[in-house]
N, C-alpha and C positions, 0 to 999 in steps of 0.2 A: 719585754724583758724586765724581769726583777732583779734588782740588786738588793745583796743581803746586805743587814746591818752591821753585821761582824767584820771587828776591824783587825785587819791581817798583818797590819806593818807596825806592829805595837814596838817590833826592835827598834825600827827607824826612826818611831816618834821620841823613842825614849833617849834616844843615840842624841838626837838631835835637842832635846830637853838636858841631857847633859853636858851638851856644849855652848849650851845657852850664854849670849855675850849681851850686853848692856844695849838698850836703844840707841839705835845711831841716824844721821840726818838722814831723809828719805829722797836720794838722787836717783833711784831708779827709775828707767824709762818705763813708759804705760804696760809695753808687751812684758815688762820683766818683775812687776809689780807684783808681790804675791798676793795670793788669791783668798789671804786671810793672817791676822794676825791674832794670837792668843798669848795676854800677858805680855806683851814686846816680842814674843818668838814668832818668826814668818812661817808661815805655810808657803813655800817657794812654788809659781805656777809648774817647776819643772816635776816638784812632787809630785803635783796635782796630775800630773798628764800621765806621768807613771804608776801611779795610783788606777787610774780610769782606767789604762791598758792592760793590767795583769788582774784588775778586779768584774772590770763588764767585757775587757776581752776588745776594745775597741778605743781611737781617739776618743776624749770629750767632745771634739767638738761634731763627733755622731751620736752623740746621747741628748738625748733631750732635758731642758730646761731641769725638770723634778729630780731625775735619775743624776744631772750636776751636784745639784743641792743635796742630794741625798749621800752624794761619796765626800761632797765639802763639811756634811755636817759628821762625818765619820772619822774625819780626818782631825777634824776640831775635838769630837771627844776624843780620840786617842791622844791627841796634844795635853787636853785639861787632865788626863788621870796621867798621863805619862809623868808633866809636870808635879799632882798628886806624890807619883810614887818619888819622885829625886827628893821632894821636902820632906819625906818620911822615910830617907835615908836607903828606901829598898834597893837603890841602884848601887851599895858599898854592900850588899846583904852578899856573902859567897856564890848561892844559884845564878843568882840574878847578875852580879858583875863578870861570874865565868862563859852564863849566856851571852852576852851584851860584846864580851870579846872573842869569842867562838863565833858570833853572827857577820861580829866584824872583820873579823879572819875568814870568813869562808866568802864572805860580800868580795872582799879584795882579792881572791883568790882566784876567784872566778872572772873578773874585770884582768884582773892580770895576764888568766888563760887564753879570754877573749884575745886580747891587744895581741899577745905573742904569737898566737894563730889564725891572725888575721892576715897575713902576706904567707902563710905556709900552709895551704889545700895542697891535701895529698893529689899526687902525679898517679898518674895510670898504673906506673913502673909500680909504686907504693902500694899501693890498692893490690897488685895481683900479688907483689911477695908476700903482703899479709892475707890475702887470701890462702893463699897457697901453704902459709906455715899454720891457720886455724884448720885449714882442713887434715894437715898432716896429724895433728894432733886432735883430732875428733876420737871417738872410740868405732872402731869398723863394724862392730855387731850391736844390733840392738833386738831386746828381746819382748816378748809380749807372753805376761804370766799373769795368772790369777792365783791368790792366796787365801785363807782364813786365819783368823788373829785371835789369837784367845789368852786369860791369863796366865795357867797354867801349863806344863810340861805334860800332866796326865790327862789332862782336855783335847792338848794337841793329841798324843799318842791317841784316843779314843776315837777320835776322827779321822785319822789315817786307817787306824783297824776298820773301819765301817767304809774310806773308803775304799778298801783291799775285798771288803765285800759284796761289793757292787753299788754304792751308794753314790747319789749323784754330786758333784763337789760345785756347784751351783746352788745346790737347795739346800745342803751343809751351809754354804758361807753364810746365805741369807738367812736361815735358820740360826745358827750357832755367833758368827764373825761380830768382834764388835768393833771392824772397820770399817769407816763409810762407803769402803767399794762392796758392802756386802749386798747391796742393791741392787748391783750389775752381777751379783753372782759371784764378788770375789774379783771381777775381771780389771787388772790394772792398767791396761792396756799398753801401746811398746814406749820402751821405756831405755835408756842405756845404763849401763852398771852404776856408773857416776851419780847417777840421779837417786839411788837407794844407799841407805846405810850396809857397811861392810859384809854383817853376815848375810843378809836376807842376798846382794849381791854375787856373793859366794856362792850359796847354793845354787842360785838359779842359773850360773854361770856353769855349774855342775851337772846340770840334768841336760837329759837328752828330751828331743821334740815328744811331748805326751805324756812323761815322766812328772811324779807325784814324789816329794820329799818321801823317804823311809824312815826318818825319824823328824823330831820334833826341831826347829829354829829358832834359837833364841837372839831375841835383837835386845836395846833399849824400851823398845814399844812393847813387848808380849810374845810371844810364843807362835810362831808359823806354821802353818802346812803351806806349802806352794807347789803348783802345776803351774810347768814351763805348755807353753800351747804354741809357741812358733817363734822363729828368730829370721831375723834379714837383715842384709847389707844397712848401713846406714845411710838413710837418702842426701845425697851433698846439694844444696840448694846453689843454683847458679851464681857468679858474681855479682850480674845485674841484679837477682834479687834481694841480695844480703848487700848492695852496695854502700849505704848509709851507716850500717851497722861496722862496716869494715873502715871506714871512713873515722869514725869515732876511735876505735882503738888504735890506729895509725895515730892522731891526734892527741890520744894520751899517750902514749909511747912517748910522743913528741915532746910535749910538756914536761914528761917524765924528765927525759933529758935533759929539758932547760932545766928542770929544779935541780938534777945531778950536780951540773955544772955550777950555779949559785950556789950551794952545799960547798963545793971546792974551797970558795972564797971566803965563806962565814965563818964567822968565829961563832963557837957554838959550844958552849960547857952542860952538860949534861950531871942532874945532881939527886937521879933519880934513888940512886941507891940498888943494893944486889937483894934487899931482903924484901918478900912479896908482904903489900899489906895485909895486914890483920882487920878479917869483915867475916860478917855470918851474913851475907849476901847469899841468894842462892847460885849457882852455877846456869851460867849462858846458857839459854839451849840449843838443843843438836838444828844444823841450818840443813842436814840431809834431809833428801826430802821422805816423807811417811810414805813406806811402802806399803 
């Protein structure tokens, strides 16, 4: 097993380099002794072991001798630049102090989640009502279409006319489509409305089994032809096999709650302001998926 050199907890060195406190007498017992000191700042063994487990994936003390010294010496440089960065002020620079408390905010967040969900595993009862309200809410048809994509309005139109001529809409897409399903022929395979942007949705929600757009579709992406090729029920996978996944959203749910309820109590002034910043940023892009 190789372990890389890249050191991944540069937050935590750096967390820790900014809390840096003066040398103090050294009463610690042998097992709690840390496993390296740089400039007065410990490297505490509890790092080190947490270190070893989310980097080679195992205790230290299943890694051999080299593979130690090689996560100890990683650990050490990330202390010496971390420290580095605090004396040349990077850690008061905006990026860096708003990472630093984002890191720290999402670190305690998550320890927070843990703790509160630790005595509260969803019950059976749990597990099926939330099964039972994602299924209700699934979409019941799902469809399976193939498309070609083009930039133009009078490309698309030219393509529908040829194939109203008999021309095969397979060897159009691969020929003409400049979508990567043009390889498959255009074929998207099944797919639910949700998963495509509005219009291309629309239409194919529109056509009947075998049916070929009559005019051109226009999305964000370019220009459509699409042939609907078959729709079916939507397969609902059992509870045993989605169980984990139903177990998670139960769990946020849950959480969710507890944060409700803390919100109750907080005092909480909000100084955001009604008018949206001013940025020539470009605009998010669309999280639909590319039909």
């Amino acid at each position: 097993m190789k372990i890389s050199n890249v050191f991944p907890f540069a937050v935590l060195a750096l967390l820790a380099a900014c809390s840096k406190g003066g040398p103090t007498a050294d009463t610690t017992k042998p097992a709690d002794k840390p496993v390296a000191t740089v400039n007065g700042t410990p490297i505490s063994r509890a790092m080190f072991e947490y270190y070893a487990k989310n980097t080679a994936g195992k205790p230290a003390a299943e890694l051999t001798a080299e593979q130690r010294a090689q996560l100890l010496d990683n650990l050490i440089r990330g202390e010496i630049i971390a420290e580095e960065a605090v004396k040349e002020g990077l850690d008061k620079t905006t990026d860096t102090a708003s990472l630093l408390s984002l890191s720290r905010l999402e670190i305690l967040q998550q320890a927070g989640a843990t703790h509160y969900l630790e005595d509260k595993k969803p019950t059976d009862a749990e597990l099926k009502a939330e099964y039972d309200a994602q299924v209700a809410g699934m979409p019941k048809t799902q469809y399976h279409a193939r498309h070609i994509l083009v930039t133009s309005q009078d490309a698309a139109q030219k393509i529908i006319d040829e194939l109203k001529k008999g021309g095969k809409f397979e060897d159009l897409a691969k020929k003409d489509s400049i979508d990567s399903s043009k390889d498959q022929g255009g074929d998207l395979g099944w797919f639910t409305p949700t998963n495509m942007v509005k219009p291309f949705a629309d239409a194919v929600q529109s056509l009947k089994k075998g049916e070929i757009t009559q005019s051109p579709v226009q999305s964000q992406y370019g220009w459509h032809v699409i042939q609907l090729v078959d729709t079916r029920d939507t397969p609902v996978p059992p509870l045993d096999q989605v169980k984990d996944r139903v177990a998670q959203l139960v769990e946020t749910k849950k959480f969710r709650a507890y944060q409700d309820e803390l919100l109750k109590t907080a005092k909480v002034e909000k100084n955001l302001g009604t008018e949206a910043p001013k940025t020539d940023a470009p605009k998010p892009a669309a999280t639909t998926t590319t039909p």
